[in-house]
C-alpha positions as CSV (number, residue, x, y, z in Angstrom):
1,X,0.3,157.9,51.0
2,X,2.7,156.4,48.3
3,X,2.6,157.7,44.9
4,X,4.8,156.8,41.7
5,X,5.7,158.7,39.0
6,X,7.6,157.8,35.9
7,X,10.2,159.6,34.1
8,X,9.2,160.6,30.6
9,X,11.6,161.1,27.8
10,X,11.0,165.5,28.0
11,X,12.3,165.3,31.7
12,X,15.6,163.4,31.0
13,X,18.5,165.1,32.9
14,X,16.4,167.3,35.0
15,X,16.8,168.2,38.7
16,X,14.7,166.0,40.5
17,X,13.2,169.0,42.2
18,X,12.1,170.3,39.0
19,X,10.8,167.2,37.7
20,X,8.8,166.4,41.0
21,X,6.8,169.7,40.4
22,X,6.2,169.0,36.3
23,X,5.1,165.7,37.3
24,X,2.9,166.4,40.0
25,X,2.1,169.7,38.5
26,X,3.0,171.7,42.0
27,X,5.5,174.2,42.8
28,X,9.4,173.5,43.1
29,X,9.2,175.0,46.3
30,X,6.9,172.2,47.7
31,X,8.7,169.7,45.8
32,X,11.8,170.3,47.2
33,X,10.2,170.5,50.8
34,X,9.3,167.0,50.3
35,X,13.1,165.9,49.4
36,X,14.4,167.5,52.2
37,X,12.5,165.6,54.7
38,X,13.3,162.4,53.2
39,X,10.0,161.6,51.6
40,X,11.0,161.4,47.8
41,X,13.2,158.2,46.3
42,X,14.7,157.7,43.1
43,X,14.9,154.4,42.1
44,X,14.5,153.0,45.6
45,X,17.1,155.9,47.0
46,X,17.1,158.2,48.7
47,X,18.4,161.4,47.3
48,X,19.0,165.2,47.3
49,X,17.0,167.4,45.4
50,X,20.0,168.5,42.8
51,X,20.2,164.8,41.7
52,X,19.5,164.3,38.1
53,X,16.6,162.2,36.8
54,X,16.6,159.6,33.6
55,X,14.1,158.7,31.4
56,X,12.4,155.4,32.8
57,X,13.5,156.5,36.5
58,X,10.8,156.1,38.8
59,X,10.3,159.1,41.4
60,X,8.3,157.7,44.9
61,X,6.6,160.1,47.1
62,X,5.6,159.5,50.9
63,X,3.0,162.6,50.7
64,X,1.6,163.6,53.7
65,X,-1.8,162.2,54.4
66,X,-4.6,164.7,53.5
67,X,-6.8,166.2,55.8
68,X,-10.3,164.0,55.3
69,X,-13.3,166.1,54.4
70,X,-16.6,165.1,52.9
71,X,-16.7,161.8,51.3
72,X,-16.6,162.5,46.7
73,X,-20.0,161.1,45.6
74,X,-19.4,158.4,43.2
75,X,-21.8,156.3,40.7
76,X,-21.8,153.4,39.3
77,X,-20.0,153.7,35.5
78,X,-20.5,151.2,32.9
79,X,-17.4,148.9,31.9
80,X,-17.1,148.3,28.2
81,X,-13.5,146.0,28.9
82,X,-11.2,145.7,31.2
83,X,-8.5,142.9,32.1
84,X,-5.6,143.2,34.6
85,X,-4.1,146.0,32.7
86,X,-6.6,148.8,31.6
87,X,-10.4,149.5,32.1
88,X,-12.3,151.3,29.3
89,X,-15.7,153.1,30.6
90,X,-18.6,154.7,28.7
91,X,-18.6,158.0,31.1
92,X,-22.4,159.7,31.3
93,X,-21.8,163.6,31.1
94,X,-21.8,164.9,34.8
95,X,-18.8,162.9,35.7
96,X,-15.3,164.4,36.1
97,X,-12.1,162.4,34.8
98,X,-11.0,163.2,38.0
99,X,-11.0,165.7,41.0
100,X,-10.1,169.3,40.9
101,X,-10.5,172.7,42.5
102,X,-14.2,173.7,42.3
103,X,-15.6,170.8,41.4
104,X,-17.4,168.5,44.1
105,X,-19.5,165.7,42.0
106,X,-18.8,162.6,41.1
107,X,-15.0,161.5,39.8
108,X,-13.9,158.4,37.2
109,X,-11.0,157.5,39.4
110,X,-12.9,157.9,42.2
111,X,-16.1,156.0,41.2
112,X,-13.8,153.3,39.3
113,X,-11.8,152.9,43.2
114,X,-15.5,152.3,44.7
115,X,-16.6,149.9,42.7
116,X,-13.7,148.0,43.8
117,X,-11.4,148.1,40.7
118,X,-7.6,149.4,41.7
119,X,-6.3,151.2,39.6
120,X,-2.2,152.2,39.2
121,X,-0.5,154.8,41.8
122,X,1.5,156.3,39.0
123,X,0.5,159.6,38.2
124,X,-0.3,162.7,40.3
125,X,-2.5,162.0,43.8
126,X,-5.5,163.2,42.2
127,X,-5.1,161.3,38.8
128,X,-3.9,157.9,39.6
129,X,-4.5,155.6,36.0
130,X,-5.7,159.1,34.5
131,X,-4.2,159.1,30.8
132,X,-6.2,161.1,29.2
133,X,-9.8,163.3,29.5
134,X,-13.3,163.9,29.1
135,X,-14.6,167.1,30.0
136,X,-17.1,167.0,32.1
137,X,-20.2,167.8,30.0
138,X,-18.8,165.2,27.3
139,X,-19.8,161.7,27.3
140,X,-18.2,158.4,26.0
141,X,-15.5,156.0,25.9
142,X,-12.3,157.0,28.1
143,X,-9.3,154.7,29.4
144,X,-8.1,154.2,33.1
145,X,-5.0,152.5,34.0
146,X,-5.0,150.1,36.1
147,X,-1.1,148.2,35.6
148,X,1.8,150.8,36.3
149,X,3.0,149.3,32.9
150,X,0.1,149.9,31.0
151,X,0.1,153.7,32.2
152,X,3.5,154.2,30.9
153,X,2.4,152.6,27.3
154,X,-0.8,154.6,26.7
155,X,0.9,158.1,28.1
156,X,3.5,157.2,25.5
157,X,0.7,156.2,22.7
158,X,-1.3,159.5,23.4
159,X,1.5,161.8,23.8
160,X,3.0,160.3,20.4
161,X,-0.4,160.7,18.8
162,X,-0.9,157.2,18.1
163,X,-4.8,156.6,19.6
164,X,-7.7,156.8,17.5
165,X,-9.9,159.5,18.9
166,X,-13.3,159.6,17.1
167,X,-16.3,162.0,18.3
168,X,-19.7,162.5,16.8
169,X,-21.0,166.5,17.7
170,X,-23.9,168.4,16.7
171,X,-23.2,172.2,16.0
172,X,-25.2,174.5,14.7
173,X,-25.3,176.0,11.4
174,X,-23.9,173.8,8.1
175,X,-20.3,174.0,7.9
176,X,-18.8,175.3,4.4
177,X,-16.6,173.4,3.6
178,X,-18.7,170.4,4.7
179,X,-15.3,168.5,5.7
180,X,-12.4,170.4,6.4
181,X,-9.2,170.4,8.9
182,X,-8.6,173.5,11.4
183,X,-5.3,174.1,12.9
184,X,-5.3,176.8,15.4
185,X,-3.8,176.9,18.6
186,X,-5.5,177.1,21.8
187,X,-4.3,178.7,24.9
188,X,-6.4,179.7,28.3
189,X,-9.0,182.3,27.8
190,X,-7.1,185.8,28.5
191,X,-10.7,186.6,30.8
192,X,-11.8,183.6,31.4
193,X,-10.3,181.0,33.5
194,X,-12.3,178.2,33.1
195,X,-12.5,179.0,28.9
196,X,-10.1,178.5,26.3
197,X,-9.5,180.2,22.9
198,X,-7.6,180.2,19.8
199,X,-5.2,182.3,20.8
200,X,-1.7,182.8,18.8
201,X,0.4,182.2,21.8
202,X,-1.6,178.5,22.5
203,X,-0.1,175.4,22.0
204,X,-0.5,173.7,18.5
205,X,-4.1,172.0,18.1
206,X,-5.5,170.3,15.0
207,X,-9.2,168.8,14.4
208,X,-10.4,167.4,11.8
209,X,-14.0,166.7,10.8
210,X,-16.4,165.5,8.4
211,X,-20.3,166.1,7.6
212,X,-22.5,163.1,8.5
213,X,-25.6,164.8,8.0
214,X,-27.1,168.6,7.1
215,X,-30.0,169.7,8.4
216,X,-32.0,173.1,8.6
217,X,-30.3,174.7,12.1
218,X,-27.5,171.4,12.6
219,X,-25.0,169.6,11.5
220,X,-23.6,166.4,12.5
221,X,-20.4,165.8,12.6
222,X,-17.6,162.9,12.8
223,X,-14.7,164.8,13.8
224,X,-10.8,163.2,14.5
225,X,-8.7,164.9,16.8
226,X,-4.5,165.0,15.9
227,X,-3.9,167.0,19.1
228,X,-5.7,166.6,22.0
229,X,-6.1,169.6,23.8
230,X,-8.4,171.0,26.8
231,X,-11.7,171.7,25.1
232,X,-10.1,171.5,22.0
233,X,-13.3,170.6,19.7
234,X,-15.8,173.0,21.6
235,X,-13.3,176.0,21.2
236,X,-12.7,175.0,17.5
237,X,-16.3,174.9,16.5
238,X,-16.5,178.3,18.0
239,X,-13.7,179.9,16.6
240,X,-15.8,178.8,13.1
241,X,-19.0,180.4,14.5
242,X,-21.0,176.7,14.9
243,X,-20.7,175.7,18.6
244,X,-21.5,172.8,19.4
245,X,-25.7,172.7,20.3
246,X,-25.9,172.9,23.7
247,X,-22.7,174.3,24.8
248,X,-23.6,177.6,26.1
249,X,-19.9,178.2,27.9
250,X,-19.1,178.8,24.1
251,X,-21.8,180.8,22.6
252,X,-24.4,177.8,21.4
253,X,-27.9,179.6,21.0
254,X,-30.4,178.6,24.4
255,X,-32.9,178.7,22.4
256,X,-32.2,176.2,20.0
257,X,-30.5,174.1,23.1
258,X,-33.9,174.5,25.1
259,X,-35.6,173.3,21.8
260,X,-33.5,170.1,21.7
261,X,-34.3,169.5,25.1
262,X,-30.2,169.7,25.9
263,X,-29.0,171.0,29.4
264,X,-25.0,170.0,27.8
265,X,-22.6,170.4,25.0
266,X,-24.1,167.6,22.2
267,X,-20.5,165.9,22.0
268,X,-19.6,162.0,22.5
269,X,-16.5,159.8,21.9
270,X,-17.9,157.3,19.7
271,X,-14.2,155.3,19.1
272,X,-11.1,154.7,20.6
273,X,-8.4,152.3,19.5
274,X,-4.7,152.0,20.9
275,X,-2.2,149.5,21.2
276,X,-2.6,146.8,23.8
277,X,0.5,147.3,26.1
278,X,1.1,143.5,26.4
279,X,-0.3,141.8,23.3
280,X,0.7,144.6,21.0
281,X,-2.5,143.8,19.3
282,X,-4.7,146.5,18.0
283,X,-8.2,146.8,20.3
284,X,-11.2,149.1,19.8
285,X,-13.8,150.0,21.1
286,X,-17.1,151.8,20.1
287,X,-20.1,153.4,22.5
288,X,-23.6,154.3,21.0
289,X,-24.8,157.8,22.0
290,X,-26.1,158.6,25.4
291,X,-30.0,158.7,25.3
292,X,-30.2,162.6,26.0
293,X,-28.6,162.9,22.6
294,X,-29.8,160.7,20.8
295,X,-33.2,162.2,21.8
296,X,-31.6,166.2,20.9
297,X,-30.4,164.5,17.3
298,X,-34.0,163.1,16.4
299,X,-35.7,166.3,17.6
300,X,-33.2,168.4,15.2
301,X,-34.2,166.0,12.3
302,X,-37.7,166.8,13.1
303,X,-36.8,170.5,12.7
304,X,-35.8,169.8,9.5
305,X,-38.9,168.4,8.4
């Protein structure tokens, strides 16, 4: 099974070793396993595992084919565009950006590959024309790769902060300030290994949001992200004591979830907009709300009432 990986500009002048493991996101150990039988080329070559990489170097891997288990379960997902360079989906909440330990339900990349739409090889095994995330329980518009090129210009566009990231969420409570900005880092959850928290030693994370609409036990809210990190909006709206309705992995009231008929965390990604890696033209793209929350939102204005 070949796999490609490009250089990015942090790994410039690193051992090839170390940037096989940072790029696949496994051990150096296993990394330089795989150079010293001859399965890893730089640039077409073959090499040892103290050569030096560049940024724009392309690292190939012959892994090992996997063991084949149980076929993932895939669905259909619902294209919003796609031309020979990029596919954007509307993803339902239940679907995973891609696979992972634990999780055995149905995959982006892996639902995208069975509907017969092939995506790049660049990127780790498990995330091939994976550029960014959804969580899980989120729904709405995400990006898949499907030209090596195209890959390397939307990495570069989300790591440089340059994609328009819009979500609509419902918390509880009325924020005060009803628009606001919170910058607090986020790290792993020191209990908790599937949870994150602001935590001093996290990694910078900023979110900023607005008010669309008060009511008695909600809010909704149009919120921007300037970072994007793992859970980043659920953990923030917790940190402020209004979790997102519905997301009891952060401490949203069941109660009020159960009343609002919502078995998820009420978050979508309403807008994205990037760069189009060719054209250099600006595209966008919008999704309405999935029909579970649409249907939480009216029964919360009802509340109001």
């Amino acid at each position: 099974m070949i796999r490609n990986w490009p250089v990015p500009e942090e790994l410039n002048d690193e051992r090839i070793d170390v940037a096989l493991a940072r790029l696949s996101e496994g051990s150096r150990a296993a990394s330089a396993s795989l150079i010293d039988d001859g399965r890893v080329q730089l640039n077409g070559k073959v090499v040892s595992k103290s050569a030096k990489v560049v940024f724009g170097d392309v690292v190939e891997v012959d892994l090992p084919n996997p063991d084949l288990g149980e076929p993932e379960p895939t669905v259909e997902l619902p294209i919003v565009f796609q031309d020979d360079d990029f596919v954007v989906i509307d993803k339902p909440a239940g679907v995973a950006a891609h696979p992972s330990a634990g999780w055995s339900g149905p995959t982006v990349n892996g639902s995208l590959q069975a509907m017969g739409i092939v995506l790049t090889n660049y990127g780790p095994p498990e995330r091939q024309g994976i550029v960014h995330r959804l969580d899980v329980g989120t729904s709405g518009l995400m990006v898949v790769t499907k030209s090596n090129a195209a890959y390397i210009s939307l990495k570069d566009q989300f790591r440089n902060r340059e994609v328009t990231k819009l979500y609509h969420t419902l918390v509880q409570g009325r924020l005060d300030p009803l628009s606001g900005t919170i910058d607090a880092p986020i790290d792993r959850h020191p209990t908790s290994s599937y949870r994150f928290a602001v935590m001093q030693s996290g990694r910078a994370s900023i979110t900023h949001y607005d008010t669309l609409e008060a009511l008695s036990y909600a809010s909704l809210l149009e919120v921007h992200l300037e970072t994007g990190r793992t859970h980043q909006i659920r953990v923030h709206m917790s940190a402020l004591r209004h979790p997102c309705c519905g997301d009891l992995t952060y401490g949203a009231d069941p109660k009020l979830a159960a009343r609002l008929k919502l078995d998820r965390q009420w978050l979508h990604a309403v807008r994205l907009g990037f760069t189009h890696p060719f054209s250099g033209n600006h595209v966008e793209f919008e999704s309405p709300y999935a029909p579970e929350l649409q249907v939480a939102l009216d029964l919360a204005r009802d509340l109001s009432n």
